[in-house]
Structure formats: C-alpha cells, structure tokens
N, C-alpha and C positions, 0 to 999 in steps of 0.2 A: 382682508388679504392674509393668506397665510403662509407664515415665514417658516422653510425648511431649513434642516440646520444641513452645512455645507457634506460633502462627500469626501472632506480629508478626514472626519472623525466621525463615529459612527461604530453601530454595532452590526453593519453587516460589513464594514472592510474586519473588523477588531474579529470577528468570526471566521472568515478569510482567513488572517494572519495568526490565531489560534490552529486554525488546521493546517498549515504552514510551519509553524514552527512544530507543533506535534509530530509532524509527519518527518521534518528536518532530524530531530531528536530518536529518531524510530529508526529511520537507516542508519543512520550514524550510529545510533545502540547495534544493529544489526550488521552492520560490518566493524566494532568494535568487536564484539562475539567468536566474526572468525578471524580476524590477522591478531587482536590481541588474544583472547580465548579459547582461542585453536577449536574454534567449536563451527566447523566446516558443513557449508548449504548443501543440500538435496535438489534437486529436478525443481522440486516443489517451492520451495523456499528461495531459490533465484525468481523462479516466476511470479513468486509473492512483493519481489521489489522491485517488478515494468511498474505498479504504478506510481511509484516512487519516482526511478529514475526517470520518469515522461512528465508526471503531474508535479511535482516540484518545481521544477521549470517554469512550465507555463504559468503555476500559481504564485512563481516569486516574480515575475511580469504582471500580475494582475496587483498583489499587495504593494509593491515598492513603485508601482506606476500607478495607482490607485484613480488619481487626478488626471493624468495625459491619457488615458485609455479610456475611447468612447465606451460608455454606458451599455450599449448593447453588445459590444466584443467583449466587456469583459463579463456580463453575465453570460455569454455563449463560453468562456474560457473554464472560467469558471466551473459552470457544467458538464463539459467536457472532462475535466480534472474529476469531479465529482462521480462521473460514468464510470472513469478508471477505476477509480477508489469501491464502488461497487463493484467491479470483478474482482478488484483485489482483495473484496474483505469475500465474493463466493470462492476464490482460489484457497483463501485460507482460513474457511471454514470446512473445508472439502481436506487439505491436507490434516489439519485437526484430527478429522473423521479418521483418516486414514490412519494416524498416528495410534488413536485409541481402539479402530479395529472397526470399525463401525461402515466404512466407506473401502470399497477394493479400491486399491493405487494403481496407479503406472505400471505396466509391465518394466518400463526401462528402470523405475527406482524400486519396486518392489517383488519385481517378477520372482517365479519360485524356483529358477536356474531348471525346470523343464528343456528349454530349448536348447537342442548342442550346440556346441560354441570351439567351432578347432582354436588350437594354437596361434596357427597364423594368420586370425582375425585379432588377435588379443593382442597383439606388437608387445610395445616396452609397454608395463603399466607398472613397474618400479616407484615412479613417480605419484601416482594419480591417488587420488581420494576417494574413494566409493562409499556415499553414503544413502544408505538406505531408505526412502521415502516416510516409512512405515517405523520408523524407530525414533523414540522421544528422545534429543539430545540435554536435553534440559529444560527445567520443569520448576514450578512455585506455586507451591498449596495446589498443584494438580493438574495446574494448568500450563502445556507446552507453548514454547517463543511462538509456534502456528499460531495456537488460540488466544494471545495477547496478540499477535499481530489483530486477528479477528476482531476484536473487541477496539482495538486503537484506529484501525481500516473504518468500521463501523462511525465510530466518534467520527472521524474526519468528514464521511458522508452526511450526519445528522450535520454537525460544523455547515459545509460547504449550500447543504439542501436550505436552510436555516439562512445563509447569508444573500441567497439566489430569491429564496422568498423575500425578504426584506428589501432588497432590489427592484423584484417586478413590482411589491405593492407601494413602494416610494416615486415609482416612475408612473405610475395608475396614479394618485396621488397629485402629483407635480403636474 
C-alpha cells in the first residue's frame, strides 16, 4: 500500500501560494509606483493588472481553502488563474515591445495626433493624465516595470503550470 502525504503540505499547494504571494507583491509594487511614485499607468499597463485583479482572488480561494475545495475545482481554478496570467504576461510582452519600438501600439495610447480632434470633444482635461503607451516611465539595467511585469507574469505561469501538474499526476496516482 502506498501511503501519500496529505494535501495540506505539499509542493503543489507551496507552488500555488509562491505565485500568490508573487503576484500579491507585484500589484501592490504596482500601485505603490503610482499613488506613492507618481509614476501614472498607460492603456497598457491597467490592462496588464485584469490578471491580477481577477486571478488573485480566485487563487487566494484555491491557497487558503486548499483542503475544503474539491480536487477538481481547484485544479480547474487554478487553471483558469493560470490562462489569465498567460495573456498577462502576452499584454506585457507586447507593451515592452512597444516601449522599445519594436511593436506599433494603440492608436489611443500611442497614436501620432494624425486625427483632428475639435475643442469640444476634449471637455476639461485640466485634470487628466495622459500617458503615453510607447514611453518608458521607469527602467533598471534596461529593463521597463512592462518587461519585469513580463518576466514575473511568466514565473507565475511556470509556478501555476507546475503546481496543476503535480495535481493531475498525484490524482493518476491515488
């Protein structure tokens, strides 16, 4: 008989909760940036934190209910999180791109002001931010917050991919 070790400890929840807290650490770095930083998001860069703001959730439901959450909802949850995190890390390998020239942007965050634009489409804009898709706001050894996100999006997917494997082949297994 072969004895498995239980599902509250284990290296595919500890995988989970590594791309969990990563990912916790990353927004939080990321909206530190712009209310303390003053270092204000782009088109690109809000759309770089859906899978944040969606996959966190779901994945602090799958880590901190680990045990009450049937086996196969939570590698479907999981997964799911994991999907997200893959567009999130092509959004912000594509903004990157964009950043260093390599990729055309958005017209709405990069357009080349071609289009005329009256007055009184433009209301009060006294207030607003206008940041440019295509402009590095900040950078380390070369690398723009996009292509760390890149890289940390990435990790969370190997993470998530990694802990789903682990799962199906413990339940084959069992």
């Amino acid at each position: 008989m072969t004895h498995h070790a239980p599902q509250t400890v284990g290296p595919n929840r500890n995988r989970a909760n590594a791309a969990f807290t990563i990912g916790l650490f990353t927004i939080l770095g990321a909206l530190a940036f712009q209310y303390i930083g003053g270092l204000y998001p782009c088109e690109l860069c809000l759309t770089q934190r859906w899978p944040y703001y969606i996959g966190l959730p779901l994945l602090a439901v799958v880590v901190f209910a680990w045990e009450k959450v049937p086996e196969p909802l939570r590698i479907a949850l999981t997964a799911v999180v994991g999907g997200l995190f893959v567009w999130g890390t092509y959004v912000a390998v594509y903004h990157a791109g964009v950043e260093y020239g390599i990729f055309e942007g958005p017209q709405s965050c990069t357009g080349t002001g071609d289009t005329a634009v009256s007055l009184d489409s433009l209301g009060d804009l006294s207030g607003a931010q206008i940041v440019p898709c295509d402009a590095v706001q900040f950078e380390v050894l070369g690398i723009s917050l996009a292509g760390f996100n890149a890289v940390i999006s990435a990790a969370i997917v190997i993470l998530l991919a990694m802990s789903i494997w682990g799962q199906v082949a413990r339940r084959r297994v069992a």
